[in-house]
DOVO-203891 format. One record per residue (C-alpha): residue number from 1; x, y, z. Coordinates in steps of 0.2 Angstrom, whole numbers, plus 5000, padded with zeros to 4 digits. Example, Ala and Ser with C-alpha at 12.3 -4.5 7.8 and 13.67 -1.06 7.14 Angstrom:
BEGIN
> 1  5062  4978  5039
> 2  5068  4995  5036
This chain:
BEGIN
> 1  5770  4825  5635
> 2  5759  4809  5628
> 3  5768  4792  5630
> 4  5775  4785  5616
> 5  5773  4767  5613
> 6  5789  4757  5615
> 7  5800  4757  5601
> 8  5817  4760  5593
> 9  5814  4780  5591
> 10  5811  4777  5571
> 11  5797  4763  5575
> 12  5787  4774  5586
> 13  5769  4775  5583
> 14  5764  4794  5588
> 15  5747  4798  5597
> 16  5736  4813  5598
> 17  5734  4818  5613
> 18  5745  4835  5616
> 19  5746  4834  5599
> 20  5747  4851  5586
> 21  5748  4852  5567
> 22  5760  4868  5562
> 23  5757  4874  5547
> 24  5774  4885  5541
> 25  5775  4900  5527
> 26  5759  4892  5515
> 27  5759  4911  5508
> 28  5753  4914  5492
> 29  5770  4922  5485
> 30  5779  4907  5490
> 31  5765  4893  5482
> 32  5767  4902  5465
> 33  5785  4904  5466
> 34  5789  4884  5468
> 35  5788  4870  5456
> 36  5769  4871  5451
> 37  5764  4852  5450
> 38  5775  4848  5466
> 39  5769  4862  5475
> 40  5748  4859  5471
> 41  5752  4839  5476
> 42  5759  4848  5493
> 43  5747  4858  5495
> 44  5732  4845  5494
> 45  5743  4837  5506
> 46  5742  4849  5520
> 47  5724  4852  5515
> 48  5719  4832  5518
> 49  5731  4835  5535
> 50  5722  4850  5541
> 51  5703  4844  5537
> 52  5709  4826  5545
> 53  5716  4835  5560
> 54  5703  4846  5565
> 55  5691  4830  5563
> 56  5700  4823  5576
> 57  5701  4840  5585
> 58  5720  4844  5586
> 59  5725  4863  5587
> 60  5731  4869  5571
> 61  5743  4884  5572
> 62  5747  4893  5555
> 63  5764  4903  5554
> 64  5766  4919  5542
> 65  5782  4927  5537
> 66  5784  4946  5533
> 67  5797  4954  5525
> 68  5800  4973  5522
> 69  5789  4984  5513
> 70  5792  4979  5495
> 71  5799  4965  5494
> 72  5792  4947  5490
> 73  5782  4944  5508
> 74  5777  4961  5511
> 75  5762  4960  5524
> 76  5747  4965  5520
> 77  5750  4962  5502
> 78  5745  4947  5492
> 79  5757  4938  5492
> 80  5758  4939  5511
> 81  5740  4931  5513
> 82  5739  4914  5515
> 83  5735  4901  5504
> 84  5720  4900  5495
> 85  5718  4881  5501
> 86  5721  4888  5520
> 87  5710  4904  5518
> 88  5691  4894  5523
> 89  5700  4888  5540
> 90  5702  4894  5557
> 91  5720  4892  5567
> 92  5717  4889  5585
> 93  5732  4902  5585
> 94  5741  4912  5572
> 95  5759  4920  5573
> 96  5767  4932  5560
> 97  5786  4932  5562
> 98  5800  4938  5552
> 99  5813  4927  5556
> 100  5816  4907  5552
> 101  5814  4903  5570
> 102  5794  4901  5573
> 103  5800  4898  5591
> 104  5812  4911  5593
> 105  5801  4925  5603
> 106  5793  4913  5615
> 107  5775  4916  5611
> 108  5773  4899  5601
> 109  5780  4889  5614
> 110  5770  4897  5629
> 111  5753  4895  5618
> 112  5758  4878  5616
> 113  5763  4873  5632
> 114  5748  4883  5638
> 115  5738  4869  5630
> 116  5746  4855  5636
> 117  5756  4852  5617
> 118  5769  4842  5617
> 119  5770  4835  5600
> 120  5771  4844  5584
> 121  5768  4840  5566
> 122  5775  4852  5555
> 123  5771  4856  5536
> 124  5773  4870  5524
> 125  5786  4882  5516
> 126  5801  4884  5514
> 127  5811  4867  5519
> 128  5828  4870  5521
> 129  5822  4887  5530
> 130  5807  4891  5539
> 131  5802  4871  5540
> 132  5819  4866  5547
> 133  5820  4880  5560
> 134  5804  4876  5564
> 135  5808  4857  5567
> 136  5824  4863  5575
> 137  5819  4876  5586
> 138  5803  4864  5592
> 139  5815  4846  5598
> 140  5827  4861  5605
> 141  5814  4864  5615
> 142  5809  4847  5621
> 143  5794  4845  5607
> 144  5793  4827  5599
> 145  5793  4833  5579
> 146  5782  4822  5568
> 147  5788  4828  5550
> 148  5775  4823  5536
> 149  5791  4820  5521
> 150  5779  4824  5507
> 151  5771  4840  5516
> 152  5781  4853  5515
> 153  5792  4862  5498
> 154  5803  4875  5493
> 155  5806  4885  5477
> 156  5822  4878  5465
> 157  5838  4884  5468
> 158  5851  4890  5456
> 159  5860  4874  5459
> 160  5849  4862  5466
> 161  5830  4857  5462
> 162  5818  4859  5474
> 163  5813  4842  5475
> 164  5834  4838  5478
> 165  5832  4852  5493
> 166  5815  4843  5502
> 167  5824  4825  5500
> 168  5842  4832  5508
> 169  5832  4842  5522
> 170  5823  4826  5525
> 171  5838  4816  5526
> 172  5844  4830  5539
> 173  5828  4833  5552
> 174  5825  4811  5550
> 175  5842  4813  5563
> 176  5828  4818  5577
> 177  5811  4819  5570
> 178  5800  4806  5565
> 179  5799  4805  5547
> 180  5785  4797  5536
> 181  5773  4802  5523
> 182  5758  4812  5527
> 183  5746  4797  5525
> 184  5756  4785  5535
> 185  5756  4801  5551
> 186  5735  4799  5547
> 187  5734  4779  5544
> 188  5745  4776  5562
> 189  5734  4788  5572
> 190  5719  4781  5566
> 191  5726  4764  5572
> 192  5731  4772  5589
> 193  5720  4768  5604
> 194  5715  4788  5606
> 195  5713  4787  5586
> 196  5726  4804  5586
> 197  5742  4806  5577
């Protein structure tokens, strides 16, 4: 696991070596579903994250959900495939799951221990499900969790917005991961002496 610099916990600067950038649920079905102009200003987000990342050569996984046959994330469907803003990249490994656990048949963790990962930064869909397992399941498993606050989203409740949901789940996950925006996880691994996150 790469050293972190000495710190409080919340004062940490992250560095990139055995460092990967998750990418949760960015399914098309789930995009259209949220709050249009939060959702695109996410998605840009994870797409300045990704194109940054594999400059700098971290792994990039990409997580798909599937649901039964005719229902919202039917796979193979449309609304199953990724994100448009996703489709023009490669993942250095993909998992399909249909459960909220990325982590929960054991074949992210072995890939990513396989490669020497011992940090995650972890974006995408939905927050107060698929991203918060995610996070969860990850620093269950020893992972430092490097959570981007402004990249990740979920679709509007019945009695909360989805905006209220992303800022209560980052409240939540900020208990053990390190929370910033996106652009300070980019500016503080650019100052870092490997130049990673």
């Amino acid at each position: 696991m790469a050293d972190l610099a000495a710190g409080d916990g919340n004062d940490v600067l992250i560095h990139g070596a055995g460092t990967a950038l998750l990418v949760v649920d960015l399914q098309q079905a789930l995009c259209d579903a949220a709050p249009a102009a939060a959702m695109n200003s996410v998605t840009e987000r994870i797409k300045t994250l990704l194109e940054w990342a594999e400059a700098r050569s971290w792994p990039v996984v990409f997580v798909q959900h599937w649901t039964e046959p005719g229902t919202l994330l039917d796979r193979g469907t449309a609304g199953w495939q990724l994100a448009e803003t996703l489709r023009n990249h490669d993942a250095d490994f993909r998992l399909e799951k249909n459960v909220s656990n990325s982590f929960e048949d054991g074949k992210l963790d072995a890939w990513l221990r396989a490669h020497g990962i011992g940090r995650l930064c972890i974006t995408g869909m939905q927050s107060e499900y698929c991203v918060s397992a995610a996070c969860e399941g990850a620093a269950a498993l020893g992972y430092d969790v490097v959570l981007p606050v402004d990249a990740h989203m979920t679709i509007d409740a019945s009695e909360k917005s989805a905006a209220d949901i992303v800022a209560e789940v980052n409240d939540r996950l900020c208990a053990f991961a390190r929370c910033l925006p996106a652009a300070s996880v980019m500016a503080e691994a650019d100052q870092s002496p490997q130049g990673h996150c």
